[in-house]
C-alpha positions in Angstrom: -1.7 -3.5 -4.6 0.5 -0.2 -3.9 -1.3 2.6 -4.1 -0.1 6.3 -3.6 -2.4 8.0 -2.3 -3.8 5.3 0.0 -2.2 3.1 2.9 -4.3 0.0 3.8 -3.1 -1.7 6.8 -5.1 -5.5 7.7 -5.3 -5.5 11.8 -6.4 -9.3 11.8 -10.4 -9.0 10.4 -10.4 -5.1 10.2 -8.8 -3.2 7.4 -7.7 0.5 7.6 -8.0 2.3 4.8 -6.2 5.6 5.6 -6.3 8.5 2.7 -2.6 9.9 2.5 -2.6 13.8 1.5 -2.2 15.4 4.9 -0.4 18.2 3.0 -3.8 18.8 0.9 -6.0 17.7 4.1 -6.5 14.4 2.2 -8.7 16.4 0.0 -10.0 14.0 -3.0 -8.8 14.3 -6.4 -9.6 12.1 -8.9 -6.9 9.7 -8.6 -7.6 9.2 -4.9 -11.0 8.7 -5.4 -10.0 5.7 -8.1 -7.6 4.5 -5.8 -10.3 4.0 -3.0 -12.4 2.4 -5.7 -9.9 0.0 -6.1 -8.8 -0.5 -2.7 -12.9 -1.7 -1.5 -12.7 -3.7 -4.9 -9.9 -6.1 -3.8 -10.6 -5.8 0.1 -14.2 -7.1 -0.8 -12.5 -10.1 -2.1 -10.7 -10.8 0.9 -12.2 -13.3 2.9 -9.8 -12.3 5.8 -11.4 -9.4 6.3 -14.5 -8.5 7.8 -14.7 -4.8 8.6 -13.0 -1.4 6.6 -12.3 1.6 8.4 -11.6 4.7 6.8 -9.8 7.9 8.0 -7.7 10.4 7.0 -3.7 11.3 7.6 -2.8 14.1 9.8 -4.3 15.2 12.6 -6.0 17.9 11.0 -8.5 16.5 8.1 -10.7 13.4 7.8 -11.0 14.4 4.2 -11.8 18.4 3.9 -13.4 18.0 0.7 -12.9 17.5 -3.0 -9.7 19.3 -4.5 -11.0 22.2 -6.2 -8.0 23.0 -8.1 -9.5 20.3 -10.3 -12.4 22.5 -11.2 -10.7 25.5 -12.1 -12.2 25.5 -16.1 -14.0 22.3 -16.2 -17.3 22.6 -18.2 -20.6 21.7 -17.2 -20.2 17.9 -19.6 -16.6 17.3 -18.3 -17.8 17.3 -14.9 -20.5 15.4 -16.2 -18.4 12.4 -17.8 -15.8 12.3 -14.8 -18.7 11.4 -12.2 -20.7 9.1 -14.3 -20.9 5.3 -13.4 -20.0 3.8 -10.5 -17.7 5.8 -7.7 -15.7 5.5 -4.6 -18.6 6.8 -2.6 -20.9 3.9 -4.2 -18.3 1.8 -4.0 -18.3 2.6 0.0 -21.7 2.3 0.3 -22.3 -1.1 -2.2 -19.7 -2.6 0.3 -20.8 -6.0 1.6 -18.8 -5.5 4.5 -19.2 -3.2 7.8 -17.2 0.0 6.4 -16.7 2.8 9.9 -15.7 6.3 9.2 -13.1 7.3 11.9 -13.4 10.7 11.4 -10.5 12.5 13.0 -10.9 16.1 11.7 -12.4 18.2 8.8 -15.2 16.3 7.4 -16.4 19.0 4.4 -17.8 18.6 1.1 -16.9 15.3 -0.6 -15.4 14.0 2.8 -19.0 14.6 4.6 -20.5 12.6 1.9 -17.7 10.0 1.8 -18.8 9.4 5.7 -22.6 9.3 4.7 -21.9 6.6 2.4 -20.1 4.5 5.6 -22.3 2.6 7.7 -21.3 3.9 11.2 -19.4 7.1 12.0 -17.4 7.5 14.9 -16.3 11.3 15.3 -13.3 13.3 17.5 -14.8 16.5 19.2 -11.8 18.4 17.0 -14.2 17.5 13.9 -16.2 19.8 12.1 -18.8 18.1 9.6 -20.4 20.2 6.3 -21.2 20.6 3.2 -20.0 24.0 2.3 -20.2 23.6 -1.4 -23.2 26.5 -2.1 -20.1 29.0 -1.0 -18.5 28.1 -3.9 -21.8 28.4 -6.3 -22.3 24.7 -6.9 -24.0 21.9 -4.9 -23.1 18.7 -3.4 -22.7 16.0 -5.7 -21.9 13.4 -4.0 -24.5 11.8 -2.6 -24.8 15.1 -0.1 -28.2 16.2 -1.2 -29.7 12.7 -0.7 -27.9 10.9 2.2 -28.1 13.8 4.6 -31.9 14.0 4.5 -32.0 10.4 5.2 -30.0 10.6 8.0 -30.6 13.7 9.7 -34.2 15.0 7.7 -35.0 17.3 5.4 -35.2 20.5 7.2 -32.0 20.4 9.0 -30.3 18.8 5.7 -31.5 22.2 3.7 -29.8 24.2 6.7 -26.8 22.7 6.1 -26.8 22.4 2.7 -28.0 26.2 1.9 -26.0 28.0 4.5 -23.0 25.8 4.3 -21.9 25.9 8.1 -19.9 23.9 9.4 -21.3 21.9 13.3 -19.1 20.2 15.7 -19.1 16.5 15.8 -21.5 17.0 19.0 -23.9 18.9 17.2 -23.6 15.8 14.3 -24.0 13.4 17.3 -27.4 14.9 18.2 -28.6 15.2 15.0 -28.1 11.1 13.9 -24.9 12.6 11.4 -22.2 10.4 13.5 -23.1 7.8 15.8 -20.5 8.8 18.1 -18.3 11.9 19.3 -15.9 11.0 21.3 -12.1 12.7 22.4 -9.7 12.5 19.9 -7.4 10.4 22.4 -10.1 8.0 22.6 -11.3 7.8 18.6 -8.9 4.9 17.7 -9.5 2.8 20.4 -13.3 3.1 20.5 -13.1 2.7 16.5 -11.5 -0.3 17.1 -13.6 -1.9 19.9 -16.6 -1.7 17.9 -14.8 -2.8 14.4 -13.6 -5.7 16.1 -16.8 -6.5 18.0 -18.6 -6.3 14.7 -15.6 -8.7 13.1 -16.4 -11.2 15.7 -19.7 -11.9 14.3 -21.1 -14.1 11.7 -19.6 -12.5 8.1 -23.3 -14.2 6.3 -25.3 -12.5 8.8 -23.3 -8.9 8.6 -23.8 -9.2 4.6 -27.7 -9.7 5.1 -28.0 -7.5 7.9 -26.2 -4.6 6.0 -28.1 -5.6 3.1 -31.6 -5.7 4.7 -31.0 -2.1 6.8 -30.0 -0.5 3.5 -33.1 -1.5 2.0 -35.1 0.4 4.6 -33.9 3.8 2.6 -34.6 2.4 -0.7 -37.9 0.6 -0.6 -41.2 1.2 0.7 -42.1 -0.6 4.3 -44.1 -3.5 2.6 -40.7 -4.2 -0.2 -38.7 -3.8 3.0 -40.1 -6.9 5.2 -40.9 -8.9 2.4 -36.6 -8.3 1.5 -35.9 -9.0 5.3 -37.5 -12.1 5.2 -35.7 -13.5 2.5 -32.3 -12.4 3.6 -34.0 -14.3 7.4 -34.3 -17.4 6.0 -31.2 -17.2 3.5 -29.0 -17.2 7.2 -30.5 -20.5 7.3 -28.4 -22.0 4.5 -25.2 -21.0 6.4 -23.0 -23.0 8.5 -22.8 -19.8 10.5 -26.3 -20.2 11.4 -25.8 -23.8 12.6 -22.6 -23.3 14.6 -24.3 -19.9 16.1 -27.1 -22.1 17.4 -24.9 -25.2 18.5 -22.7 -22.1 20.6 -26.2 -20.2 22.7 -26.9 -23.7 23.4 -24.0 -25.0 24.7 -23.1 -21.6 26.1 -20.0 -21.0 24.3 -18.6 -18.1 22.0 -19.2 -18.5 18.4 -16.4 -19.7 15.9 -18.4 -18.3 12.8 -16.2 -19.1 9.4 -18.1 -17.4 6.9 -19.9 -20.2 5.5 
């Protein structure tokens, strides 16, 4: 599928997913926001593929944000309708694959709460991370006001959210926001390594895994384990599980097939 805002590129299991608007610092307007919709649609049918990672064009912007020329007069229900149902940031985060933000720059508003919704985020030191939207007298709504709690906790998350600032991706780093900061020479190739380490594992197992540590936000301990242990024992129906087994003993690598 050809998108115009988007450029997705298949490096044997890993897709990147690249959002193309370095003249608007791949800010998100609605028809980019579809596009990536579509884009981890049809990816997630790909058995080829075991791992996304998204970025943004330029060397400037990750994604700085929604594009607020698209506000300009909207009411209260318009805004309303356009964000109701499912998303590109649930669409992200739903993903039954491994999805990596490869955050290379600005990392505001909506593109903060695009990487939230990734499972790993692997930052450049030139990126700034935030969720300015109180400066402009609205709120995140993306996801920003319950993913960032989660992740970092409540009382830096109302910092953050109530001031607006902007922190370096070392500051993010040692508050849990990225799980990485690392030189923006080296934020491809350490993106890559752990993609494709990732890739090289058994796609069953990555589902449930994913699956089961998402469920650790959404359920209460005793929903949580009782949900492990089903996804434990449904690795048991996989071939994956048999040839992972048949390889530790035989000390081999792993061929895992998805089955």
């Amino acid at each position: 599928m050809a998108y115009e805002n988007l450029i997705v590129e298949k490096r044997g299991a890993v897709a990147i997913v690249t959002v193309n608007r370095p003249d608007k610092l791949n800010a998100l307007n609605i028809k980019t926001r579809g596009e990536i919709l579509a884009a981890f649609d049809e990816l997630a049918q790909d058995d080829e593929i075991r791992v996304v990672v998204i970025t943004g064009a330029g060397d400037k912007a990750f994604i700085a944000g929604a594009d607020i020329n698209e506000f300009a007069g909207r009411t209260a229900l318009e805004q309303r309708e356009i964000m109701r149902g499912r998303g590109a940031f649930d669409s992200v985060e739903d993903f039954p694959k491994p999805v990596i933000a490869m955050i290379n720059g600005y990392a505001l508003g909506g593109g903060c709460e695009l990487a939230m919704a990734c499972d790993i985020r692997i930052a450049s030191t030139k990126a700034r991370l935030g969720q300015p939207e109180i400066k402009l007298g609205i709120i995140p709504g993306g996801g920003g006001t319950q993913r960032l709690p989660r992740l970092i906790g409540e009382g830096k998350a109302m910092e953050l959210i109530l001031t607006g600032d902007m922190i370096t991706a070392e500051e993010a780093e040692r508050l849990g926001l990225v799980n990485r900061a690392v030189s923006p020479e080296d934020l491809e190739t350490k993106t890559m390594d752990i993609a494709n380490r990732i890739a090289e594992m058994s796609p069953v197992a990555l589902r449930m895994a994913k699956q089961a540590v998402k469920n650790a936000s959404r359920t209460d301990l005793r929903a949580g384990l009782e949900a492990e242990l089903d996804l434990f024992a449904l690795c048991f129906a996989s071939e994956d599980k048999e040839e992972g087994v048949r390889a530790f003993m035989e000390k081999r690598k792993p061929e895992f097939k998805g089955k």
